[in-house]
C-alpha positions as CSV (number, residue, x, y, z in Angstrom):
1,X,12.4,40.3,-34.3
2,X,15.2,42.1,-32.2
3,X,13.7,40.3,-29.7
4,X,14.1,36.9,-30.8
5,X,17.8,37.4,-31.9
6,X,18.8,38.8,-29.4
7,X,17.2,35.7,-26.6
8,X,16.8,33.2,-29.2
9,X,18.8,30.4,-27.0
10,X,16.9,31.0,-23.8
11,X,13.6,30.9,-26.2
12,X,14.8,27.4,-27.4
13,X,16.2,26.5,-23.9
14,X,12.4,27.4,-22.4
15,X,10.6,25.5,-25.4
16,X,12.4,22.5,-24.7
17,X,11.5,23.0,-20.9
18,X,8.1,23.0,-21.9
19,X,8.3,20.1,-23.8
20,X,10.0,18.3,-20.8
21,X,7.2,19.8,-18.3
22,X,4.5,18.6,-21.2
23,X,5.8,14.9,-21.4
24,X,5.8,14.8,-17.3
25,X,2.3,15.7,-16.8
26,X,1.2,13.9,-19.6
27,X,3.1,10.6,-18.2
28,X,1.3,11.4,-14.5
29,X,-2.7,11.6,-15.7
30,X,-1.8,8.6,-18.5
31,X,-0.2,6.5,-15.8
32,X,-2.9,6.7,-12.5
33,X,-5.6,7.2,-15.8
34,X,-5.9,3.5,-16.7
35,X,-8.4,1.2,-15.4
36,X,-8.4,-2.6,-14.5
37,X,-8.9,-4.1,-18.4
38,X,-6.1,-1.4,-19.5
39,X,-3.7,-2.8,-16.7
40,X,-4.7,-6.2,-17.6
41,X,-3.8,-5.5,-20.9
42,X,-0.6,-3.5,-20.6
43,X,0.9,-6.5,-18.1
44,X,0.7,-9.2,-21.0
45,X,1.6,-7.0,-23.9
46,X,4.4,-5.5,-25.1
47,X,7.6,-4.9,-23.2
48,X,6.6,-1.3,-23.0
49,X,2.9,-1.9,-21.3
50,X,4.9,-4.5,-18.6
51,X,7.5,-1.4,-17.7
52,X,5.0,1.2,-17.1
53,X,3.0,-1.5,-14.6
54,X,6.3,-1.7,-12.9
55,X,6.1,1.7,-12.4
56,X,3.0,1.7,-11.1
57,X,3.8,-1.2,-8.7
58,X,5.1,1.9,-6.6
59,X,3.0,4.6,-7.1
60,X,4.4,6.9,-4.6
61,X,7.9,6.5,-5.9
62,X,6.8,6.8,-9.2
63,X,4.5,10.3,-8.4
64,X,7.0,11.5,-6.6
65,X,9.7,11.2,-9.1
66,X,7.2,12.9,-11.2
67,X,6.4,16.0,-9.2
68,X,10.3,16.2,-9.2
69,X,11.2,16.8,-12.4
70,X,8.2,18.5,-13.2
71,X,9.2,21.3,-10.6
72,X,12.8,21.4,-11.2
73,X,12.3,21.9,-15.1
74,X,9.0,24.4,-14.5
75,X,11.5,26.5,-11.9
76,X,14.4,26.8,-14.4
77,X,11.5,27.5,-17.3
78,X,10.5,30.5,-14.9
79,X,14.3,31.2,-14.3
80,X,14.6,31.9,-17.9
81,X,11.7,33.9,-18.3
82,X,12.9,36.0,-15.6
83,X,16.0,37.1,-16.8
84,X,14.4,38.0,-20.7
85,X,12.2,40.0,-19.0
86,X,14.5,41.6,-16.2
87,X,16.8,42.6,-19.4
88,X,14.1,43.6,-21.6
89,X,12.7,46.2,-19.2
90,X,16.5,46.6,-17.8
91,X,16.5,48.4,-21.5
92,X,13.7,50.1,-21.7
93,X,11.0,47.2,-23.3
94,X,8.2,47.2,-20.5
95,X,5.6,46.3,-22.7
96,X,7.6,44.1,-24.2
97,X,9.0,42.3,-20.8
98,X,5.2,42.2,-19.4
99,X,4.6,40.3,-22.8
100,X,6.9,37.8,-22.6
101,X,6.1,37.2,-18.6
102,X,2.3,36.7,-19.3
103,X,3.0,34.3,-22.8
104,X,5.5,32.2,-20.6
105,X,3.3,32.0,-17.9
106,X,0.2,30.8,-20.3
107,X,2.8,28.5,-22.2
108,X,3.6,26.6,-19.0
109,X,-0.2,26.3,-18.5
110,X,-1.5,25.3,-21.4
111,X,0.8,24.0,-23.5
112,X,2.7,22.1,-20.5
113,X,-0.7,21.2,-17.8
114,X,-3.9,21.6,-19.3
115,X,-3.4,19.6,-23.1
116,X,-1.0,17.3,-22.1
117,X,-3.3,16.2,-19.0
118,X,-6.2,15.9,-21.0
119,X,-4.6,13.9,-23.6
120,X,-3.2,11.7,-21.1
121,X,-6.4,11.1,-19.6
122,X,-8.3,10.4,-22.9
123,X,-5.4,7.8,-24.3
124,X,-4.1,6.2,-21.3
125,X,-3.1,3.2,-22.5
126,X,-1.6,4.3,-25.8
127,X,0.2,6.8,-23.9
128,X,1.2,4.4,-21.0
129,X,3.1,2.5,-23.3
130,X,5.0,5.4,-25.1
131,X,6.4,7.5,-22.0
132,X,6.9,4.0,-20.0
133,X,10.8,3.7,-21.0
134,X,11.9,7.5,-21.0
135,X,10.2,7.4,-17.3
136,X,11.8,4.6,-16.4
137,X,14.9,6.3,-16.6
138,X,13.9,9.3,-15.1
139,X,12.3,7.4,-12.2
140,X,16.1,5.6,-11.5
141,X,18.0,8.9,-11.8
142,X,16.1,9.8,-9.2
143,X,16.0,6.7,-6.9
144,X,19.4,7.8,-4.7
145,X,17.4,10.9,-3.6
146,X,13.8,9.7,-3.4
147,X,14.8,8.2,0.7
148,X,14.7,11.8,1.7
149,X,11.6,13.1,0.3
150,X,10.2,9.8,1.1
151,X,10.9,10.8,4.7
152,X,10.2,14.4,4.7
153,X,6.6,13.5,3.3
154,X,6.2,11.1,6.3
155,X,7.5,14.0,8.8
156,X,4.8,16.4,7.0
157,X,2.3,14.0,7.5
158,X,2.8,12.9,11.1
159,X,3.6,16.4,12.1
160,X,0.2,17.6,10.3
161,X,-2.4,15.1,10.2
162,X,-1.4,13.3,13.5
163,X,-5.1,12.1,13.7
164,X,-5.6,9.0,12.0
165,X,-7.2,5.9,13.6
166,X,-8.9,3.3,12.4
167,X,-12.7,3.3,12.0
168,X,-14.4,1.2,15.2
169,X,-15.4,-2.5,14.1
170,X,-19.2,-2.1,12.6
171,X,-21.1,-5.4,12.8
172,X,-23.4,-6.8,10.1
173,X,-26.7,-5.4,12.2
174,X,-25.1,-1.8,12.4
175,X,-24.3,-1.9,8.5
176,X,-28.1,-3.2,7.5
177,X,-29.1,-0.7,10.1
178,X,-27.2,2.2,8.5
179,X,-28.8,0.8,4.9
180,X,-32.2,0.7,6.5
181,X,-32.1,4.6,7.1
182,X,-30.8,5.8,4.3
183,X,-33.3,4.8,2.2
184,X,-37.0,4.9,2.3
185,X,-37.5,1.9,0.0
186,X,-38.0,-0.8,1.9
187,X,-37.5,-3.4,-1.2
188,X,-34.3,-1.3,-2.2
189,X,-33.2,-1.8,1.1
190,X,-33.8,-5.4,1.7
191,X,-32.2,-5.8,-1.6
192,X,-29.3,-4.1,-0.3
193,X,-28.7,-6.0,3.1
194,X,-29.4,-9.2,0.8
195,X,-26.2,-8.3,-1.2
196,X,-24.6,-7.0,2.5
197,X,-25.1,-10.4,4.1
198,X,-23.7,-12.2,1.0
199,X,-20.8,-9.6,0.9
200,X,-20.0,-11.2,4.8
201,X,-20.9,-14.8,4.3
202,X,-17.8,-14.5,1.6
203,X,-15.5,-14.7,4.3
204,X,-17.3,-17.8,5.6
205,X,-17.7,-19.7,2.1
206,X,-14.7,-22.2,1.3
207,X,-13.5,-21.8,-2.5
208,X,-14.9,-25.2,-3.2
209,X,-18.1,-24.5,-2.2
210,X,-18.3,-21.9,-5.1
211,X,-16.5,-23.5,-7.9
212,X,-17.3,-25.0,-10.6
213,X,-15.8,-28.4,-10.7
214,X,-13.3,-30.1,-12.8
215,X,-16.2,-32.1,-15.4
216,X,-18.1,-28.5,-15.1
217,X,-16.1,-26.8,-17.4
218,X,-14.0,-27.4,-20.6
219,X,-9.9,-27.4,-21.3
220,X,-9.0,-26.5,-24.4
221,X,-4.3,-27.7,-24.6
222,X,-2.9,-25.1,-27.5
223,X,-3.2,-24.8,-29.7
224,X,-6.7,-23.7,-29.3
225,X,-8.9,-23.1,-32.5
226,X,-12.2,-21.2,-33.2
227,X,-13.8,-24.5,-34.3
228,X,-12.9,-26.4,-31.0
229,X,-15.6,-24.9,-29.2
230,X,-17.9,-26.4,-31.8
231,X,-19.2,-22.7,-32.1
232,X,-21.0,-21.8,-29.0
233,X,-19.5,-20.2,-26.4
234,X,-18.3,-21.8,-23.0
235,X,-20.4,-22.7,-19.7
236,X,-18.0,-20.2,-17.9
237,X,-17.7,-17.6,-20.3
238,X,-14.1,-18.2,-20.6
239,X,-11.8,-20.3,-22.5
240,X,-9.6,-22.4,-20.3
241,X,-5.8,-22.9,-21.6
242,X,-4.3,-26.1,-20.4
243,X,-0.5,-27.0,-20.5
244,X,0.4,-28.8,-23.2
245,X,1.0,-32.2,-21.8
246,X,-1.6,-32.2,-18.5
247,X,-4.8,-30.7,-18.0
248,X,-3.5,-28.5,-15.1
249,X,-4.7,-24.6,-16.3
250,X,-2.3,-22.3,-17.5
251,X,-4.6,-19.4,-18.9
252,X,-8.3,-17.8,-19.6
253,X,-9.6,-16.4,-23.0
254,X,-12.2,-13.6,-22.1
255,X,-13.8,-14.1,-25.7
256,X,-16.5,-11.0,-24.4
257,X,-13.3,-8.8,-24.2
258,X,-11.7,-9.8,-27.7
259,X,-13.3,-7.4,-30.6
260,X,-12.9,-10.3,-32.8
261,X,-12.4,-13.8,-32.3
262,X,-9.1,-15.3,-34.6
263,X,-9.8,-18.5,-36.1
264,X,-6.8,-19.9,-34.9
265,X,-4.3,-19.6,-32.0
266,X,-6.6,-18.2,-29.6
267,X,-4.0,-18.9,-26.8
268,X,-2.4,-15.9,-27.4
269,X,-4.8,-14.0,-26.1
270,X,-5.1,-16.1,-22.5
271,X,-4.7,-14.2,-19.6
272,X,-2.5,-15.7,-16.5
273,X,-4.8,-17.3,-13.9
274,X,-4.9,-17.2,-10.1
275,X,-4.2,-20.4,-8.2
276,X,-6.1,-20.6,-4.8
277,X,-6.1,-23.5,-2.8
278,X,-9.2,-25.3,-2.0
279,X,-9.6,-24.6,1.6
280,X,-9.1,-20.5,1.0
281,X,-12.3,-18.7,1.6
282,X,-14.1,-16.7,-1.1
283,X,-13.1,-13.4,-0.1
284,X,-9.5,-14.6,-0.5
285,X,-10.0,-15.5,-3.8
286,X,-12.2,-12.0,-4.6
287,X,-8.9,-10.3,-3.2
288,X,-6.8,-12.7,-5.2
289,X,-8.8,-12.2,-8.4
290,X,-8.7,-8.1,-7.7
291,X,-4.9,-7.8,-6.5
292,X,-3.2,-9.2,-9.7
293,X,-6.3,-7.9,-11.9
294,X,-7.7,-11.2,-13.2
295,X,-10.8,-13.0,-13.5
296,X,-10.5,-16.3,-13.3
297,X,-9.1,-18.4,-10.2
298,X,-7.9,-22.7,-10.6
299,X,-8.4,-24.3,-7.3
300,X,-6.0,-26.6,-6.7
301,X,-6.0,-29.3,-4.0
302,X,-3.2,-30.7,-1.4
303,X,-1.5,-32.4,-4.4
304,X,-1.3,-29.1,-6.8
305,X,-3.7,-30.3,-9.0
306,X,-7.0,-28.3,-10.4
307,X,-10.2,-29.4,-9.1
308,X,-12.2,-26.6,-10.2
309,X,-12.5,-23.0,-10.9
310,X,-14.1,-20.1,-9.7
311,X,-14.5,-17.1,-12.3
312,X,-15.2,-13.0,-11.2
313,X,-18.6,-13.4,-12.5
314,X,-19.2,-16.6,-10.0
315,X,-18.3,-14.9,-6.7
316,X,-20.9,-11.5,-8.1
317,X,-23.5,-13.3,-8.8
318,X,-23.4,-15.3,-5.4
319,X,-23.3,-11.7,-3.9
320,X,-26.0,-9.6,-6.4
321,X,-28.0,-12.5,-7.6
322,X,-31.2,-13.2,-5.9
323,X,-30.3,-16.8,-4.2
324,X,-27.6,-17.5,-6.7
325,X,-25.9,-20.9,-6.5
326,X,-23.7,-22.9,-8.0
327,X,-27.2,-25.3,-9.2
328,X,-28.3,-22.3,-10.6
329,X,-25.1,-21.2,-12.5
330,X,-23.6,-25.2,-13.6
331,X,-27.4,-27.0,-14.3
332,X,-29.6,-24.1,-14.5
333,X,-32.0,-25.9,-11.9
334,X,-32.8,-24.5,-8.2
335,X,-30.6,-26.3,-6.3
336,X,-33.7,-27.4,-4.1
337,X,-37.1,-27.6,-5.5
338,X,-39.8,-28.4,-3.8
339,X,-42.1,-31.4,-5.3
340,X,-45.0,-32.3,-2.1
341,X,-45.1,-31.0,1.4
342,X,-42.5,-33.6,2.6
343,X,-40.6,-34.3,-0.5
344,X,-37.9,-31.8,-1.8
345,X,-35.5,-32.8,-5.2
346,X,-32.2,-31.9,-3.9
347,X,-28.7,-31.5,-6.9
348,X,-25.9,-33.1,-5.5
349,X,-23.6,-29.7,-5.8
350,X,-26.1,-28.1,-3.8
351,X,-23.9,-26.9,-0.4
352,X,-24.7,-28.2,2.9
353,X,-24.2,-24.4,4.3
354,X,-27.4,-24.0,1.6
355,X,-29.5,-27.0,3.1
356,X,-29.1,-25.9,6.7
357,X,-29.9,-22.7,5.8
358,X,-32.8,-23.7,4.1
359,X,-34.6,-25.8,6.8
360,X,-33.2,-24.1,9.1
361,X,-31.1,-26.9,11.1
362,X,-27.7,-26.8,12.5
363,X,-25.4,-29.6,10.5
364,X,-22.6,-30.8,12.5
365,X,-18.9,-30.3,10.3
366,X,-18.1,-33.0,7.5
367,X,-15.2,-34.0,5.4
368,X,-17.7,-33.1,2.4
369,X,-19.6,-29.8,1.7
370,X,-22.4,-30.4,-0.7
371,X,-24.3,-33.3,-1.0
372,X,-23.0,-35.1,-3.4
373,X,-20.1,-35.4,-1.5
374,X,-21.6,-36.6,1.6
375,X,-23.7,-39.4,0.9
376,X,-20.6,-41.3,-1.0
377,X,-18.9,-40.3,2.7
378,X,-22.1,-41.9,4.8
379,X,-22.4,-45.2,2.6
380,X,-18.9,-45.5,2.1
381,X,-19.2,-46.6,-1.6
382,X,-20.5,-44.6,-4.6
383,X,-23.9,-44.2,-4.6
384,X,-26.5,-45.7,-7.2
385,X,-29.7,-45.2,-7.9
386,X,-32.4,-46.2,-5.0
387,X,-29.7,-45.3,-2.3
388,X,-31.1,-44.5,1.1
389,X,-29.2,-42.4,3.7
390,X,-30.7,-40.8,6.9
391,X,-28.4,-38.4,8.2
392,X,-29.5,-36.1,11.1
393,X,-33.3,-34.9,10.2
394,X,-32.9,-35.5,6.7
395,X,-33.7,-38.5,4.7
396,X,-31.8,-38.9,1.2
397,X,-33.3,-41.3,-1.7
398,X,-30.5,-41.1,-4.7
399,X,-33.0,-40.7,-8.3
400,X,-29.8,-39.8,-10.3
401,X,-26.3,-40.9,-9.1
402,X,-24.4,-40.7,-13.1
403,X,-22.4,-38.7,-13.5
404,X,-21.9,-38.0,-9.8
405,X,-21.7,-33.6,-10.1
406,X,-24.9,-34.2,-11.4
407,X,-26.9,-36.3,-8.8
408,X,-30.8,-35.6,-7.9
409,X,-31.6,-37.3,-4.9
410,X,-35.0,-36.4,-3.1
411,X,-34.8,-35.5,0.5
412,X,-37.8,-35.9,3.3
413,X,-37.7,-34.5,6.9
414,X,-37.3,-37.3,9.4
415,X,-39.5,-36.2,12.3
416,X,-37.6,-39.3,14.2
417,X,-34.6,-39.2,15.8
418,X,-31.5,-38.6,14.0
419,X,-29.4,-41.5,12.6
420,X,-27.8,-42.6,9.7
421,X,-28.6,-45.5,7.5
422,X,-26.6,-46.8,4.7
423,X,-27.2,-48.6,1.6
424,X,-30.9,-49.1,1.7
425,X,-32.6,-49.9,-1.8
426,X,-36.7,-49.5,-2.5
């Protein structure tokens, strides 16, 4: 009890240490704790969530601001411990100064490192939110220093790790030969450089070759209701948030994320989409979609208006699904079925990249990707019905030409020499 009289202030000054020390490493495993759907989350919710992703827009500023306080408040905790226990054994109390250097020294580590870290960890984003404004400050209070440890850190790491380069360019062979031996299932590996190939080919695919198109999917203006999508879920999975006086796309519902759907208002909930422009290829849009942490994408065309959309889930499955497609994904129908040995039914989104590949012929560049969009472009009208085009080996008979995303035209391998014919009827 002498004791605690006699260094009660530096007991109080090194409790509130540890509480200082505590809230620091709590703010450091909450913070770089949170996944993508707790980001997404924090950045349209509360003013609190949007100021602690701020602070993680610059992580190293943020961490290091961290590590600084933590040490500075952790060395003067120590400092104090120190000079109880230098005066305790000063007169006389060794058992009594060992005691209070060994509680300290488990204080700082349990009650100020290991709890507060696991807590952070386990309630991220409850957490996130709460420590977001007191860090804020700290993190600015520290800004006029943070230059100079920024550079001292860059020093360290040129001085000591001076070794760095970049890893040799790998080809697509070298990669599927890598998968090859590392496994010795040969259908786990072909299912492997399957999704390796796609993975590539993302870079070659346009964004309007993979999206759905404007009459694909449905716009709800706000408000939206429960009872507006005549209770079944969307085609894409997501609920699409128009402005209120145009159909250009302002937002996405993720109704799978919501633990329960309100019956009214449901634009609340809409997250901020991406806007990509049409010509931007696929693996623009996947680092798009992944860079802001979103899931849904509006293509827009040289005017600024939406044409289509291309959601997380699309570009996936055209990576993981066996021969996914657009056909598959929009009609549920192969995009090309075959009916006799010289007779295939063709959809009109089906991609010219997809029909070249198919029959294994090089198609020479058009204005139009899919084919749909070329035979309007060879006839020069809209297509009907009974259409005939013959474009390069192929041979086109339009069955279903209304409405136009959802043409079926039957296609036959010319065996003559390529040329185009326009506006034939049977």
């Amino acid at each position: 009890m002498n004791v605690l009289q006699q260094f009660g202030p530096l007991f109080a000054a090194m409790l509130l240490l540890a509480v200082s020390s505590a809230f620091f490493s709590c703010s450091e495993a909450a913070l770089f704790s949170l996944r993508s759907d707790d980001k997404r989350a924090l950045r349209g919710g509360t003013a609190a969530g949007q100021a602690a992703m701020r602070l993680l827009n610059l992580p190293d500023r943020l961490l290091m601001a961290i590590l600084f306080w933590n040490l500075i408040i952790n060395v003067i905790y120590f400092a104090f411990a120190s000079v109880i226990s230098i005066q305790l054994e000063n007169q006389g109390h060794r058992a009594e100064a060992g005691l209070v250097a060994l509680l300290s020294l488990l204080a700082i580590i349990l009650l100020s490192e290991m709890i507060p870290k696991t807590v952070g960890v386990l309630l991220p984003r409850v957490l996130a939110q709460l420590v977001s404004l007191p860090l804020t400050v700290a993190v600015r209070v520290f800004d006029p220093i943070a230059p100079l440890f920024s550079a001292i850190n860059q020093a360290v790491r040129r001085v000591f790790f001076p070794g760095f380069r970049a890893e040799p360019y790998l080809s697509l062979r070298d990669l599927e030969q890598a998968i090859t031996v590392s496994t010795a299932d040969e259908e786990l590996a072909a299912l492997e450089r399957l999704a390796l190939q796609n993975i590539v080919l993302l870079s070659d695919h346009r964004a309007d070759e993979l999206m759905r198109p404007r009459k694909q999917y449905q716009s709800f203006p706000p408000p939206v209701n429960l009872e507006d999508l005549g209770g079944r879920p969307t085609r894409s999975g997501y609920v699409l948030v128009t402005e209120t006086d145009s159909d250009e796309i302002t937002g996405a519902i993720a109704l799978h994320q919501l633990p329960t759907a309100p019956r009214h208002h449901l634009e609340k909930f809409a997250q901020p989409v991406v806007y990509v422009p049409w010509c931007a290829t696929a693996a623009a849009v996947f680092d798009e979609l992944q860079s802001q942490h979103q899931e849904v994408a509006a293509i827009i065309n040289e005017l600024g208006e939406t044409i289509g959309i291309v959601t997380l889930e699309d570009l996936l499955q055209n990576v993981f699904a066996d021969q996914g497609s657009r056909s598959a994904r929009l009609l549920q129908t192969s995009p090309i079925e075959r009916l006799d040995d010289n007779l295939w039914q063709v959809t009109g989104i089906a991609t010219l990249r997809r029909l070249g590949r198919e029959f294994n012929v090089s198609l020479p560049p058009m204005k139009s990707t899919t084919v749909a969009g070329v035979i309007p472009e060879l006839l020069h009208r809209l297509p009907v019905a009974g259409d005939k085009v013959v474009w390069q080996s192929f041979s086109f008979r339009v069955i279903e030409a209304e409405p136009q995303e959802k043409m079926v035209v039957h296609l036959q391998l010319n065996t003559s020499p390529p040329r185009v014919r326009q506006g034939d009827k049977q």
